[in-house]
C-alpha positions in Angstrom: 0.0 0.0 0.0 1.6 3.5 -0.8 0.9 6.7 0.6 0.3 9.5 -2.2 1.9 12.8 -1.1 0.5 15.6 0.2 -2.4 13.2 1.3 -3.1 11.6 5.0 -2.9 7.7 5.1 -6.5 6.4 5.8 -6.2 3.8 8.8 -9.0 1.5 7.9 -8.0 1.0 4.7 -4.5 0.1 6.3 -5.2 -1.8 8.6 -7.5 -4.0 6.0 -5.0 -4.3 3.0 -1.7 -3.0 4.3 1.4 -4.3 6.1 4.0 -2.3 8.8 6.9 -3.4 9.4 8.9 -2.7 12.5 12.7 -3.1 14.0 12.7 -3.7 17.7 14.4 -0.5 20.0 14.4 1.6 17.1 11.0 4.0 17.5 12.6 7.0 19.2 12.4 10.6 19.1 15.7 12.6 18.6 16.3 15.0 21.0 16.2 18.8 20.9 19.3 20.4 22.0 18.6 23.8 24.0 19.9 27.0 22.5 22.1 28.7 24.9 21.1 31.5 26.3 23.6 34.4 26.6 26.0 35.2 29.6 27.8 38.2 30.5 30.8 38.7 28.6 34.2 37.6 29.6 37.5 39.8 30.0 40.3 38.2 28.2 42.7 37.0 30.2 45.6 39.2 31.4 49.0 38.6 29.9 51.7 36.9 32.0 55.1 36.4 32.3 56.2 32.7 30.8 59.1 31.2 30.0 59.6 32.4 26.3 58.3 35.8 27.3 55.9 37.8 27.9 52.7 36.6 26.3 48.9 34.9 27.3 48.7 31.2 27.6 48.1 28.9 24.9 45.2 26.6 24.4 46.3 22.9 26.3 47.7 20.4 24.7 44.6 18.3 22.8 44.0 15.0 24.1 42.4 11.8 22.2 40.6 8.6 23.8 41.5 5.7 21.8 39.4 2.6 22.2 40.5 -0.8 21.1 37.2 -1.9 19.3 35.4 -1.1 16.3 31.8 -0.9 15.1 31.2 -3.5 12.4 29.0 -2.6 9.5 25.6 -3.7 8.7 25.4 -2.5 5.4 28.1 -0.9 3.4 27.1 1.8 1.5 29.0 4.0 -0.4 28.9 7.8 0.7 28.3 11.2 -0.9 31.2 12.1 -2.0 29.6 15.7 -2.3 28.9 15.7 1.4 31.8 14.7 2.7 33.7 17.2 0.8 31.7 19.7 2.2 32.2 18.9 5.7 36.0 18.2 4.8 36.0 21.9 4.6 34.2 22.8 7.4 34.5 19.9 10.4 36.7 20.2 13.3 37.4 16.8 15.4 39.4 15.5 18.4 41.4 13.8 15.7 42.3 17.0 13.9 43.3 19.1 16.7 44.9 16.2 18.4 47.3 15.7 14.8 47.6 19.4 14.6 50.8 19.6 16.2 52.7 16.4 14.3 51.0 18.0 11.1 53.2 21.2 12.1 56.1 19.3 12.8 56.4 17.2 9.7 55.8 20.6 8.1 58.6 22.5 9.3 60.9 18.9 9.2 60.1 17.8 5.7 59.5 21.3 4.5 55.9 21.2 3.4 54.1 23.5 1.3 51.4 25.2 2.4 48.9 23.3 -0.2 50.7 20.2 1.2 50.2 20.3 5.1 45.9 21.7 4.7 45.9 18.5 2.2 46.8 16.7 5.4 44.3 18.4 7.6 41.5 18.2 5.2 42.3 14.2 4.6 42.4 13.7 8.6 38.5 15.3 8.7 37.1 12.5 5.8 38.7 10.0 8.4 36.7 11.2 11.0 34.2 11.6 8.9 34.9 8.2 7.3 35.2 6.0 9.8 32.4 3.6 11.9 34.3 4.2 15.4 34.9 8.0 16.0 37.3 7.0 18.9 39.2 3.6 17.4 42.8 4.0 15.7 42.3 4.3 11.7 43.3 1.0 9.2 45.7 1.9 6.3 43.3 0.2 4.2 41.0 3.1 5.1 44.0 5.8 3.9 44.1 4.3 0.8 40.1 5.6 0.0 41.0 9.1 0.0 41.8 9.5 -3.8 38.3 8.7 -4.3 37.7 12.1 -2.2 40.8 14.0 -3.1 42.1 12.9 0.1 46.0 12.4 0.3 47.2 9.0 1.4 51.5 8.7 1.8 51.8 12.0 4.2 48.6 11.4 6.2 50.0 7.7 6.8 53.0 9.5 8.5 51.0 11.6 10.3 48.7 8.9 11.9 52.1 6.4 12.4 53.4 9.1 14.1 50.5 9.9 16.6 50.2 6.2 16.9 46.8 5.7 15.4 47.8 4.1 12.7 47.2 0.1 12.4 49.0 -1.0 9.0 47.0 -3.4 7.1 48.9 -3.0 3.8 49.6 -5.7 2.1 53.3 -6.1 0.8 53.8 -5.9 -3.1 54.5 -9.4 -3.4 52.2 -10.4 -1.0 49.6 -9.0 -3.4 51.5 -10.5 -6.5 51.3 -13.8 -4.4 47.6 -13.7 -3.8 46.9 -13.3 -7.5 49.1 -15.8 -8.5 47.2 -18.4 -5.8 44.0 -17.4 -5.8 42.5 -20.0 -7.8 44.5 -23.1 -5.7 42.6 -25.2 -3.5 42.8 -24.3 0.2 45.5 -26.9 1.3 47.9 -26.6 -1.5 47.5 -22.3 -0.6 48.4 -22.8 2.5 51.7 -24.7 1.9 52.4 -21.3 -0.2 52.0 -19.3 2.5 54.0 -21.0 4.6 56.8 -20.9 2.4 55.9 -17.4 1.5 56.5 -16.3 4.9 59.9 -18.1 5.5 61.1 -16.5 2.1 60.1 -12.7 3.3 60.5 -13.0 6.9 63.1 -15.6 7.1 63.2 -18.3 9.8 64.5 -18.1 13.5 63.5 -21.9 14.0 65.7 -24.7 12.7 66.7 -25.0 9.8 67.1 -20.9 10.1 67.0 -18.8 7.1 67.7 -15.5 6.3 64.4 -13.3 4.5 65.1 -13.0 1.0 64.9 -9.7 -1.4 61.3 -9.5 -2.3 62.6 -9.3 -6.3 64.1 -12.7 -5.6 60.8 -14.4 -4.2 58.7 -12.4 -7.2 60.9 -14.5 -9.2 60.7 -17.7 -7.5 56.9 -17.2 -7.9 56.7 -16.5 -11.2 58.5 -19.7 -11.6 56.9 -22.5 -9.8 53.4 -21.1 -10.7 52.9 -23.0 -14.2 53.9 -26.1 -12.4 51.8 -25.5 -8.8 48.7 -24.6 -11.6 49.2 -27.1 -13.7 49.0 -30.0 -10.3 45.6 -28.3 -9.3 44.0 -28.6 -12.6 44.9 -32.6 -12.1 42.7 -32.7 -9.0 46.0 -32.5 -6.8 44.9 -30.7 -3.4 48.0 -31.0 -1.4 51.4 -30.4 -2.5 52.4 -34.1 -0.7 51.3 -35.6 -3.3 53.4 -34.6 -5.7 56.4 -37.2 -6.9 59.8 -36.9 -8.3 57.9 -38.2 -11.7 55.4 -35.4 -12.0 58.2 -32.7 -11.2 60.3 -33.8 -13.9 57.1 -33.8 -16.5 56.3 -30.3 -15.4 59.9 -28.7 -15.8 60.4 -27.0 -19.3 62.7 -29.1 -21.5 65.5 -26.5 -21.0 66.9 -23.0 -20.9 66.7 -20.3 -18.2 62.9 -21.2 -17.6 63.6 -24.8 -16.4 67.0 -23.5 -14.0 64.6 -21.0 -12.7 61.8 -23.6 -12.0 64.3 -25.6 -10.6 65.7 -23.4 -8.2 62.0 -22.4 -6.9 60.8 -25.7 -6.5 63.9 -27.4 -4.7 63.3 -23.6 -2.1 59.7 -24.2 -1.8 60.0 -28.2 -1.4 63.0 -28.2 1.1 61.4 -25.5 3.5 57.8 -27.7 3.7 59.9 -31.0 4.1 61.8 -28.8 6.9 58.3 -27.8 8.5 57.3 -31.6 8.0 53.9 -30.3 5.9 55.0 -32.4 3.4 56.2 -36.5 3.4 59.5 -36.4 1.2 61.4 -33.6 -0.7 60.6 -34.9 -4.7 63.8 -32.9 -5.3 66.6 -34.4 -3.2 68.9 -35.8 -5.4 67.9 -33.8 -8.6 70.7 -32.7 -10.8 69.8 -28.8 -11.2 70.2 -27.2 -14.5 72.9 -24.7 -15.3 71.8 -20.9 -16.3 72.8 -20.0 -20.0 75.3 -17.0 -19.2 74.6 -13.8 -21.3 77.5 -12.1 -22.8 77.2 -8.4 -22.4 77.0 -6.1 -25.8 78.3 -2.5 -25.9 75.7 -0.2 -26.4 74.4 2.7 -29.3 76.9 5.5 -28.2 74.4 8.0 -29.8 71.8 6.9 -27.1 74.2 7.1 -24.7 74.8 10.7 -25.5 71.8 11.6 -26.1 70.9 10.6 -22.6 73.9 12.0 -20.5 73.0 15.7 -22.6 68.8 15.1 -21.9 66.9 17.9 -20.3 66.1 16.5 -17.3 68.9 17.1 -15.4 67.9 14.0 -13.0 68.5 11.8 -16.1 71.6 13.4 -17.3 73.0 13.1 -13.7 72.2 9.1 -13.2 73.0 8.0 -17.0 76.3 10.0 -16.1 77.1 8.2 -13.1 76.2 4.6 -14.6 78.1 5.7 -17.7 81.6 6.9 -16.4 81.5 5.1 -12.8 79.4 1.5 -13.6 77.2 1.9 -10.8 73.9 0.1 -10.4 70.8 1.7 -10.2 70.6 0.4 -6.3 73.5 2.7 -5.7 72.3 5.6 -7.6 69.0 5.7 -5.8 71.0 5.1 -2.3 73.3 7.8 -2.5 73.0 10.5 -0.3 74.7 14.3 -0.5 77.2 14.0 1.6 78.5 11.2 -0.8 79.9 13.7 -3.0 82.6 15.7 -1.1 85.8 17.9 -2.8 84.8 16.2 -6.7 85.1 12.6 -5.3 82.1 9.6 -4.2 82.5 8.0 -1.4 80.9 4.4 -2.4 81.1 1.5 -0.3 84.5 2.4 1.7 85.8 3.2 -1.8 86.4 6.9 -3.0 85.9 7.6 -6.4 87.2 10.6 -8.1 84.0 11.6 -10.4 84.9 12.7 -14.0 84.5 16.2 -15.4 81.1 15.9 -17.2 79.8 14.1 -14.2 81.0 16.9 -12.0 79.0 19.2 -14.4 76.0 17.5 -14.5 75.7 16.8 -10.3 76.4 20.8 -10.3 73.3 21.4 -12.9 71.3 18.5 -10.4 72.0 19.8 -7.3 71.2 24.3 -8.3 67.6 22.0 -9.7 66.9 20.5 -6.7 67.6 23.7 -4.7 65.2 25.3 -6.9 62.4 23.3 -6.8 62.6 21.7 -3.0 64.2 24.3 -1.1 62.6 23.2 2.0 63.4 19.4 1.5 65.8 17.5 4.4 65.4 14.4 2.2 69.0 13.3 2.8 69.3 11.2 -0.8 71.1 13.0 -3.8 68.1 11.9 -6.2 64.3 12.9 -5.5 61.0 13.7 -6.6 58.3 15.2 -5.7 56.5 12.3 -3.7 60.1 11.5 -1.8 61.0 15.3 -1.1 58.9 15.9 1.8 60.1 12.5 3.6 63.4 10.8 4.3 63.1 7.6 1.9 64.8 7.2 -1.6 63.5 7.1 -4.4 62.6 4.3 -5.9 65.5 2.4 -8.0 63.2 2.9 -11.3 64.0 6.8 -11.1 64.4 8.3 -13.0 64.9 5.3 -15.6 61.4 5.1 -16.8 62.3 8.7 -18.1 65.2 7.7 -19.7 65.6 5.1 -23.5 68.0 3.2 -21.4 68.4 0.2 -19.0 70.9 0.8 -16.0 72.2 -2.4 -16.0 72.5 -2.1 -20.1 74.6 0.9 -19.5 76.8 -0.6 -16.6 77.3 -3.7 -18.6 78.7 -1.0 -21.5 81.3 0.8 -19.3 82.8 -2.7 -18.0 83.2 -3.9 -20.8 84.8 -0.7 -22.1 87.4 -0.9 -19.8 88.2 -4.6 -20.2 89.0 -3.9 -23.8 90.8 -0.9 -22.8 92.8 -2.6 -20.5 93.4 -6.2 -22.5 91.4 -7.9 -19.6 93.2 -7.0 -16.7 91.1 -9.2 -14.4 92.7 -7.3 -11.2 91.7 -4.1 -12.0 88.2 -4.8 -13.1 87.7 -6.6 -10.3 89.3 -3.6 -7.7 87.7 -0.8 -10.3 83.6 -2.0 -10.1 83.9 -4.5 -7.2 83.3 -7.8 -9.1 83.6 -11.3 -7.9 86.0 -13.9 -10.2 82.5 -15.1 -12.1 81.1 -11.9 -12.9 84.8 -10.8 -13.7 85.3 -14.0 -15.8 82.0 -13.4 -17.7 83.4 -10.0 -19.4 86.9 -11.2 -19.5 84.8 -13.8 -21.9 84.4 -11.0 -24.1 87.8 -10.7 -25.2 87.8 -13.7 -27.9 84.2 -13.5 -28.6 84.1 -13.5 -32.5 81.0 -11.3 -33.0 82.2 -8.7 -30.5 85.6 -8.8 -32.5 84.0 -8.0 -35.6 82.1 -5.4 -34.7 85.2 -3.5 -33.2 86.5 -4.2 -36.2 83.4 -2.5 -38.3 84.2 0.7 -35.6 86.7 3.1 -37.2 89.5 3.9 -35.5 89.6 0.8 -33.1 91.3 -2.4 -33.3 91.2 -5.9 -31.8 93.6 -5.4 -28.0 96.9 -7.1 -28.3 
């Protein structure tokens, strides 16, 4: 039965063909809050002597309740994003004016702009806004829905961490890589992963101890096995104890770098469940691994190269010179800091390096940038952006190489092998000049009689087979 506007529901007829339906407790009536009425006015307060001077007291400091539980949801509806963005503006909370003093800090630390620190504020009033529990500590997961509302996520994060409000419920990168990977595996087999996950990113304190592993090397090993762990659960294979030395051997590519790889992810995974006695017997023990085919490094177009070192980004030309004259990797670049780079030399792992004229040049044209454009910064790396400039991490080791037509480890593969033909493969130096091992020093020594490399010195006017 519906009620047309404007017009009074008729009872009878209700009560005959209509139904109500109620929730129990939930028939109230809100209550009216009384207006104030007005008092005399108050003098302000006299001034007094305090320690910093003479001055009137400021407000105390703000204090915030914080309880351990939340309010679950009933239903989950999405809200206006109009509204909030209204009261974004115009809402003062306990959480705000409790932050207000870290928000000032990390200002004047990290040398904020203006823009920057009320994008803080404004993002700490949709939290309050946001969240179910006014007075409980605020999920990272809850950070990360601010875009939706022009909210800002990495610098509010800091804030909250640094109040101790934060509760960090990101997942890792590779975790989230994992889960996409292993989503589709039945619940057993999943858990086997995760187990082994965990040893591989956290290491193991427990017989047999392991040390975590770089997150790039478990991606790998991921990447690897997952074929292989896909193609068991298609057979109907819930657990990975089942699995046999036989069925290992038919699910490893014939050869090349994709079987090694396999290999070495499935002997890890295998070994670490036998270890945590998940599994009955290792199906690896006592197979032969395979050999990785060994690349042989190629010098590079030298026109890309200078068109690189003389680009107009002087972040580029900076980092292509550094991998270009001094062979470093783009780990160190990222890593270095400014007080590296003292009286024209780098101080690189206990080594000191005197840096070459156009590098000198080009660190100079960096460094009057970056003075420019972050005055305020204390990030203590050489290389930054404008997401790492207001904090104290590095940049990520993919700046500012997605800008740039070259691979770091390309161009480092260029200048070492450069100097071994300069030098007629002078094992010592290489090894003392770029801080090689005796493989990875043997691998461009290789280079030396390679016939294709020979002939296309050879093509190259002006140069000449060494010896």
């Amino acid at each position: 039965m519906l009620q047309e506007p404007g017009r009074a529901l008729d009872l009878a007829e209700a009560n005959a063909h209509g139904q109500q339906l109620y929730f129990a407790n939930m028939h109230f009536q809100r209550r009216r809050t009384r207006r104030l009425e007005p008092g005399p006015r108050k003098r302000p307060p006299k001034p007094r002597k305090t320690p910093g001077g003479w001055g009137r007291p400021g407000p105390a400091p703000s204090t915030l309740t914080v309880s351990p539980w939340f309010q679950t949801v009933l239903i989950d509806m999405p809200p206006d994003a109009e509204v909030l963005r209204r009261r974004a503006l115009a809402e003062d909370s306990e959480l705000t004016r409790y932050c207000a003093a870290i928000v000032r800090e990390h200002a004047e630390r990290f040398g904020w702009s203006k823009r920057q620190r009320n994008d803080v504020i404004r993002s700490l009033r949709l939290l309050q806004t946001l969240r179910d529990t006014p007075a409980a500590k605020i999920r990272a997961s809850d950070v990360l829905q601010l875009p939706r509302y022009d909210g800002n996520i990495v610098s509010t994060i800091d804030v909250l961490a640094a109040a101790d409000l934060l509760i960090d419920d990101r997942p890792r990168p590779i975790e989230t890589y994992f889960t996409n990977k292993t989503s589709d595996l039945p619940p057993v087999m999943r858990q086997q992963l995760e187990v082994w996950l965990t040893i591989m990113i956290d290491g193991a304190t427990t017989a047999p101890r392991q040390r975590a592993r770089d997150p790039l090397t478990v991606r790998v090993h991921v990447r690897a096995i997952a074929p292989a762990i896909t193609a068991w659960a298609e057979a109907g294979h819930q657990s990975l104890a089942e699995i046999t030395a036989a069925q290992v051997r038919a699910a490893l590519p014939e050869n090349g770098s994709q079987r090694a790889l396999m290999e070495r992810g499935l002997r890890s995974l295998f070994k670490n469940l036998k270890a945590r006695k998940l599994i009955f017997a290792n199906p690896m023990r006592g197979m032969k691994g395979t050999a990785l085919n060994p690349t042989v490094p190629l010098p590079m177009d030298t026109a890309l190269v200078r068109q690189e070192l003389n680009s107009a980004n002087p972040a580029v030309a900076l980092a292509v010179a550094l991998v270009a004259f001094h062979a470093l990797t783009a780990k160190e670049v990222s890593e270095l800091l400014l007080t590296d780079t003292v009286d024209g030399k780098l101080r690189l792992n206990g080594r000191s390096i005197p840096l070459a004229q156009p590098v000198r040049d080009r660190l100079a044209r960096w460094l009057d940038h970056r003075s420019r454009t972050w005055p305020n910064s204390r990030n203590p790396h050489l290389l930054i952006h404008q997401k790492s400039a207001p904090r104290l991490l590095a940049a990520s080791r993919r700046y500012p190489w997605k800008q740039c037509a070259i691979r770091p480890q390309a161009l480092r593969e260029d200048r070492i092998l450069a100097e071994v033909h300069a030098t007629g493969g002078d094992a010592r130096r290489i090894s003392d000049l770029f801080g090689l091992g005796i493989e990875s020093t043997n691998r461009y020594l290789d280079t030396l009689e390679h016939a294709d490399l020979a002939a296309a010195r050879e093509d190259v006017p002006g140069t000449s087979p060494p010896g």
